[in-house]
N, C-alpha and C positions, 0 to 999 in steps of 0.2 A: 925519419918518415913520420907523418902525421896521419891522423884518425882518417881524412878525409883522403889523403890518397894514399892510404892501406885499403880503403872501400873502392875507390878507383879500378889501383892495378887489380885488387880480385871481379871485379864487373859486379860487384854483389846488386842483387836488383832488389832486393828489400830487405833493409838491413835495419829498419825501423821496428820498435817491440812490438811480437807477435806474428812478424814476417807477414808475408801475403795472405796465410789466413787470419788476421784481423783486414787486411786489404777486402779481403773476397768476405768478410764476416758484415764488415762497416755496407759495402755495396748491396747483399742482400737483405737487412734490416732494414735500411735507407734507401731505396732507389731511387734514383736519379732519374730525373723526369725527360719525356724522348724530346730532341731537338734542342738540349740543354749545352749552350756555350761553355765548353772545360779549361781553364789552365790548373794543370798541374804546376806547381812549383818546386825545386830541387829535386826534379825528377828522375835523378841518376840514373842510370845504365837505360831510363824507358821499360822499366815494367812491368808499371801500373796505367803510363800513357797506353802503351800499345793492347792493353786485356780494354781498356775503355774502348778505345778504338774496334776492338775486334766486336766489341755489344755492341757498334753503331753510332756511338758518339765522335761529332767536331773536338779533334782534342789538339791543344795549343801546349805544348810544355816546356819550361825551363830548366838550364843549371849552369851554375856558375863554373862547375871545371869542363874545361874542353873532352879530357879525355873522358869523362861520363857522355858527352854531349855525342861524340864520334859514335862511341858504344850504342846509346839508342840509336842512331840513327840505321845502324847498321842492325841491329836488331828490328826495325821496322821494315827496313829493306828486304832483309830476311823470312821476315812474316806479311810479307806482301801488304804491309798497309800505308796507310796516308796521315802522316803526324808531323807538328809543326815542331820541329825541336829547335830551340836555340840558346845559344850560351847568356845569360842574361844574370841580374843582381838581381834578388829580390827586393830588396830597399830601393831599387830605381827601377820599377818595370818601363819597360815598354811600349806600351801599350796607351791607350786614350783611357779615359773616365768609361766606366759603365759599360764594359767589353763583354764581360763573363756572367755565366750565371750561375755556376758553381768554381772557386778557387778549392783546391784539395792541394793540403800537405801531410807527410808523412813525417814529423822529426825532422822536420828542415828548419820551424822558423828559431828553435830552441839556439841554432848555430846563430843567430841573425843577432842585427840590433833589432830589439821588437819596438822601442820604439819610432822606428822606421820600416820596419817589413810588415807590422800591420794597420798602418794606416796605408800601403800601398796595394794591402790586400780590398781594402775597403774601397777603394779611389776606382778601381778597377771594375770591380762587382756591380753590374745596375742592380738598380732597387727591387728589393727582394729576393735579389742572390744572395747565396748562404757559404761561407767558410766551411769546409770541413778541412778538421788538421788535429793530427795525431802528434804528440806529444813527448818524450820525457818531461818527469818533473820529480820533484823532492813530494816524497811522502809524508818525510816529518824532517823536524831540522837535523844538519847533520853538521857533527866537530867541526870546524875550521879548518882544522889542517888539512883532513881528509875532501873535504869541500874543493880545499883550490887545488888538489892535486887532479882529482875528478873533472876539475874546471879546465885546468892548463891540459889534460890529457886530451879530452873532447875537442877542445877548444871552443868550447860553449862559455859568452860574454857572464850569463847567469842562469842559475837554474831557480826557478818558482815552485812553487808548492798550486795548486789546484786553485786557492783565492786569488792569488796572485795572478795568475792567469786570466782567469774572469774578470778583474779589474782592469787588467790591461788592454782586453778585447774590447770590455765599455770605454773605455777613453779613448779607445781609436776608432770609436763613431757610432758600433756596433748596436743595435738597439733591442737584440734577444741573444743570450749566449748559453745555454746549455750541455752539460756533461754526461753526453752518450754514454760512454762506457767511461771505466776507472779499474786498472789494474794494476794489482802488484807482483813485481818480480818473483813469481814460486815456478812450481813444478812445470806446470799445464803453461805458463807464459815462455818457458824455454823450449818444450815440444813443438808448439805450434811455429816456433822461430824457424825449424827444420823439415815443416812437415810436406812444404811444396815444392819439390826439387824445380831449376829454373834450365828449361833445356836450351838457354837460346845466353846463356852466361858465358862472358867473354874476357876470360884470364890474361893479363899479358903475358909476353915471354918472360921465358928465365927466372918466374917465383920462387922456384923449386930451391934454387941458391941464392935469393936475397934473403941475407940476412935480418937487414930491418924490418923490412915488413913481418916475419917471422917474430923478431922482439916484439913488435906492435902487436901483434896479433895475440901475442900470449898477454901484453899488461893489458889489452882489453879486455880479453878473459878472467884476467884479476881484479881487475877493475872491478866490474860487475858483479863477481863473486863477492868481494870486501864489502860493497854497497848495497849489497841485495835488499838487506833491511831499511834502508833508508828512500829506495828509488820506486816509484810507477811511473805510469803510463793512463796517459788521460784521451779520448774524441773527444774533441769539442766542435759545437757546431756555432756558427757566429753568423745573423740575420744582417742585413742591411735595409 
């Protein structure tokens, strides 16, 4: 079983660093301006779609695995609201030129070819829409070995350090990119991971005695334990 559907069958609905309070930290610092066109993209289980939704916001969200895709839906069902979910690439949206005028991601495009999920970020965005996307990245460089085990475990193509990133935004069109927040893996970034229980999370059956997910679940815990030193977590915000 892989990273991606260990997150699946548990419904985790933010599983990106800092959990939903950097979600709800990023939205009251930055508000989003009213009648502002949303795609979330890899918006697994819905939410972050559906808390948009519930402030009043048009929200359009994507994800590449079905069974995330089921879950929001049914989650919005549940919460009575109105959201566009659909199974989608990010490297091939959907969508026309100049739909959006805010894209938000959470630790999604890191999985991605970036360079293809952010020029499709840009393509999408009218003029003067801004990227927001939250991150893993390499804080400092880290051993090889340890590197591609982190890489094949994730299944993340590559991991950047914070420059890297910025560079790659400007060459996918971007023409302001700044670095909201920058955090490193300590104390206060593991609490905040836990601290907003998600009453609308949707387990599959039978975890209880899957074993793999069970392995997966502990070498992610190891994972990030071994690399603590080497890993943050960056907002960036990317203008068009």
């Amino acid at each position: 079983m892989n990273y991606i559907q260990m997150l699946s069958k548990l419904g985790m609905g933010s599983a990106h660093p800092g959990g939903f309070e950097a979600t709800l930290r990023m939205l009251n610092n930055y508000p989003i301006q009213p009648n502002s066109r949303i795609l979330e993209v890899g918006c697994g289980t819905g939410r972050t779609a559906c808390h948009l939704s519930e402030m009043g916001y048009k929200v359009t969200a994507i994800d590449l695995n079905e069974n995330m895709i089921n879950k929001a839906q049914k989650r919005a069902a549940a919460m009575g609201l109105d959201v566009q979910f659909l199974q989608a690439d990010v490297c091939a949206l959907p969508f026309e030129d100049n739909q959006f005028d805010l894209v938000m991601a959470e630790s999604v495009t890191v999985f991605t070819n970036t360079a293809k999920s952010l020029p499709e970020y840009y393509r999408v965005l009218d003029h003067g829409g801004a990227l927001m996307d939250r991150e893993l990245l390499l804080d400092k460089p880290m051993p090889e070995t340890k590197l591609q085990e982190l890489l094949e475990f994730f299944g993340i193509p590559n991991l950047m350090m914070r420059e890297e990133w910025s560079e790659s935004l400007m060459n996918s069109g971007f023409t302001q990119v700044d670095i909201l927040e920058y955090n490193r893996f300590n104390e206060q970034l593991k609490e905040e991971q836990t601290r907003h229980l998600d009453a609308y999370e949707q387990r599959d059956k039978g975890l209880l005695f899957d074993v793999s997910l069970w392995e997966t679940l502990f070498k992610h815990d190891r994972m990030i334990l071994d690399n603590t030193d080497y890993l943050a977590s960056a907002l960036f915000r990317a203008v068009k």
